[in-house]
C-alpha positions in Angstrom: 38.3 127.2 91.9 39.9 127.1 88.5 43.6 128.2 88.4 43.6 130.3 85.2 42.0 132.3 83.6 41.4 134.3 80.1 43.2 137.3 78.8 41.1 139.0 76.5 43.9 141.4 74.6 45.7 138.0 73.6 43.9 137.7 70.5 43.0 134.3 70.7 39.3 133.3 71.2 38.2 132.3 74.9 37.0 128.8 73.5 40.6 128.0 73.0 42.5 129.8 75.7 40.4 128.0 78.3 39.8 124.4 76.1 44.1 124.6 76.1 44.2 125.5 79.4 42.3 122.2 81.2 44.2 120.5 79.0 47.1 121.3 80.5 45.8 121.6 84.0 44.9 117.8 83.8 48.4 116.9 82.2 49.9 119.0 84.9 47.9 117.4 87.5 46.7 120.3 88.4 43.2 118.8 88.2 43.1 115.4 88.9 41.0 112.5 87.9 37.2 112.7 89.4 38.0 116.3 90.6 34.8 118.3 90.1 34.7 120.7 87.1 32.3 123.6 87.5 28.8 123.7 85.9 28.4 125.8 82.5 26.8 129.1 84.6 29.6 128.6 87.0 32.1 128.4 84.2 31.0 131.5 82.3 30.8 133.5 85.3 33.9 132.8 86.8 35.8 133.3 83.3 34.0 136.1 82.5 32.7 134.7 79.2 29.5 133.9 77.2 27.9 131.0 78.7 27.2 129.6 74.6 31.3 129.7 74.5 31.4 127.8 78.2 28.7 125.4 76.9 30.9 124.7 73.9 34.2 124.2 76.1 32.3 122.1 78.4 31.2 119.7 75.2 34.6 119.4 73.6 36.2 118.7 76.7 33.4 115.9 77.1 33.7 114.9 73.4 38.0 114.6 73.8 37.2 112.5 76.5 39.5 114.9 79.9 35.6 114.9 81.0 32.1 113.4 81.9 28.8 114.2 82.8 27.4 112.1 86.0 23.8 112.8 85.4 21.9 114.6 88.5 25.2 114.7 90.3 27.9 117.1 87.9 30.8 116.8 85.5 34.3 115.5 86.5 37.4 115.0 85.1 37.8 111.6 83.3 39.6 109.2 85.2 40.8 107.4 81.2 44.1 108.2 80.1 44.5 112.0 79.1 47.6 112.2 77.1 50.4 110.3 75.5 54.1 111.3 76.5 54.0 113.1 72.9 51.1 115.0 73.4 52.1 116.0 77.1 55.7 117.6 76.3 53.7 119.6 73.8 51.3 121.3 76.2 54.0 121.5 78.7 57.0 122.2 76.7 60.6 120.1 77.5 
C-alpha cells in the first residue's frame, strides 16, 4: 500500500525518512486527497519500525495538516492545500 519505504543504513532516523516521504507522495500526487492512510499498527509493520516512531509520524503529519483523523472510521489525507509552489520544487527538485 505505501510506495516507499525506509533504508536503515542511510543514517537518517525513520521518523524523518518516512515524515519526508508522504510529503512528497502528496505533492507528487502520489497519494491524493481523502486517500486512506494506514493505521499506526499497520504503519509500523509495514515500515518495519517502532510503532512509538509510526505514532509520532502519524501526529506530525496530522499536526502539518497532509492529514486527519475521521473518528471510528480512519485517517486520510487532508483534502486543504498541501504545499506552496516554493515548498513543492523543494521536495521535488526542478
Amino acid at each position: 500500500m505505501l510506495c516507499f519505504e525506509v533504508d536503515i543504513k542511510s543514517g537518517l532516523p525513520a521518523y524523518e525518512q518516512v515524515v519526508y516521504a508522504v510529503k512528497k507522495a502528496v505533492v507528487a500526487g502520489v497519494l491524493k486527497s481523502g486517500d486512506v492512510f494506514p493505521s499506526v499498527r499497520k504503519l509500523s509493520q509495514e515500515l518495519w519500525i517502532n510503532p512509538n516512531t509510526a505514532h509520532k509520524v502519524v501526529s506530525a503529519l496530522i499536526a502539518e495538516g497532509l492529514l486527519e483523523v475521521k473518528p471510528g472510521i480512519g485517517t486520510f489525507v487532508s483534502s486543504a492545500p498541501v504545499a506552496t509552489v516554493r515548498q513543492r520544487s523543494q521536495l521535488l527538485g526542478p
